[in-house]
C-alpha positions as CSV (number, residue, x, y, z in Angstrom):
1,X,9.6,-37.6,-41.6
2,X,11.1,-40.9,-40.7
3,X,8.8,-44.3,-40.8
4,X,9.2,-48.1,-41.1
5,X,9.7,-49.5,-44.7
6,X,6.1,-51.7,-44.4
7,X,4.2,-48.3,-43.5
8,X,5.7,-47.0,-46.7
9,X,4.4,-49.9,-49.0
10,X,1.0,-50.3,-46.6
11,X,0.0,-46.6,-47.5
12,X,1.8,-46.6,-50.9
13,X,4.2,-43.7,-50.1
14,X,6.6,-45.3,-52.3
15,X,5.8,-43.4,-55.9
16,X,6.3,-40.0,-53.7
17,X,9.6,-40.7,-52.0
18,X,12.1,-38.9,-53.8
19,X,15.2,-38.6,-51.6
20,X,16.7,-41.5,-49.1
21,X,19.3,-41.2,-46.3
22,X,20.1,-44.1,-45.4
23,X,22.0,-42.9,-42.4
24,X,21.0,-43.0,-38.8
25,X,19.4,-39.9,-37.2
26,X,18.4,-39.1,-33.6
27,X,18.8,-37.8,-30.2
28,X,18.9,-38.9,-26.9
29,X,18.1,-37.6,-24.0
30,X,18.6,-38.4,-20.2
31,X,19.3,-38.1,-16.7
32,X,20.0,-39.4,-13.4
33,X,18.4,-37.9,-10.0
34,X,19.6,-39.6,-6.2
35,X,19.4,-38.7,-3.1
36,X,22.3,-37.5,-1.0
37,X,22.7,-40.8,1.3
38,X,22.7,-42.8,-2.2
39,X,25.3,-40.6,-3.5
40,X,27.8,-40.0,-0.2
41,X,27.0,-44.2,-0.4
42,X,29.2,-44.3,-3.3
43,X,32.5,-45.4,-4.2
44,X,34.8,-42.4,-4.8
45,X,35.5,-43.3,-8.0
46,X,32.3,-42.7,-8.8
47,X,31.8,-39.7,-7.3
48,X,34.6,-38.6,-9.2
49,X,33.0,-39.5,-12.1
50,X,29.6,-38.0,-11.8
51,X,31.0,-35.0,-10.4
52,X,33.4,-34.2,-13.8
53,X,30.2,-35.2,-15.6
54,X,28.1,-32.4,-13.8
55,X,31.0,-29.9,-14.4
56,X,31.2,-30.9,-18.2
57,X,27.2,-29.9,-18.6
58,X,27.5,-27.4,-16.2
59,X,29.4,-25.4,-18.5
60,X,26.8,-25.9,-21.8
61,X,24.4,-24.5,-19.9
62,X,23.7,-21.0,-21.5
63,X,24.9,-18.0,-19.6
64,X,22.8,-16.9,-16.7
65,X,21.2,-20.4,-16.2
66,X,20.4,-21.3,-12.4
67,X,23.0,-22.8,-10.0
68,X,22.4,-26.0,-9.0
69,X,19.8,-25.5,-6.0
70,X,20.9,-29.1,-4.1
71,X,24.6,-27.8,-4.5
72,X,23.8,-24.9,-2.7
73,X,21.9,-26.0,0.2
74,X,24.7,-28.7,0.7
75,X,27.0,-26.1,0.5
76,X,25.1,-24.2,3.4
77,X,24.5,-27.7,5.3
78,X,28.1,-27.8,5.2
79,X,28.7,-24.4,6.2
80,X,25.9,-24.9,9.5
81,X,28.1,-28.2,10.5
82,X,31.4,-26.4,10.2
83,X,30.3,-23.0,12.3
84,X,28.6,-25.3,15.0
85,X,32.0,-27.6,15.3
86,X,34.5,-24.5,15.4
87,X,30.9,-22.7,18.0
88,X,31.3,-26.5,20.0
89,X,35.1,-26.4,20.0
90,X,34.9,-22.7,21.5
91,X,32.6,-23.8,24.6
92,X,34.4,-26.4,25.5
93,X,38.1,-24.3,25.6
């Protein structure tokens, strides 16, 4: 259990402590969520950056975890653009 040192003397836990760490404890956790006109907005320096960032948690994730679902449809918007530019490069021939 971890509480302030007033709470301790307030409800008189003192007399029942018996062991103190004195060293920090804890856990953090976060995130970060943008849209794809924020991101392709960015320098690439930082895309860089977030990208190794995604690949270095990527690979904690346990085995048999989800793909990314945004990854894949980007991947597949990608895919649509490219087959419509090679289809729009074949009409025109």
């Amino acid at each position: 259990m971890r509480t302030g040192v007033s709470s301790v003397e307030e409800l008189q836990w003192a007399p029942q402590v018996t062991h103190v760490l004195d060293m920090p404890v804890g856990f953090g956790i976060g995130g970060l969520v943008i849209n794809k006109e924020i991101f392709a907005g960015l320098p690439p320096e930082a895309k860089a950056a977030l990208q190794a960032a995604k690949v270095e948690l990527e690979g904690q994730a346990p085995p048999g975890a989800e793909p990314d679902p945004i990854e894949i449809e980007m991947a597949a918007e990608a895919a649509g653009k490219k087959a419509e530019k090679k289809a729009g490069k074949g009409k025109k021939a």
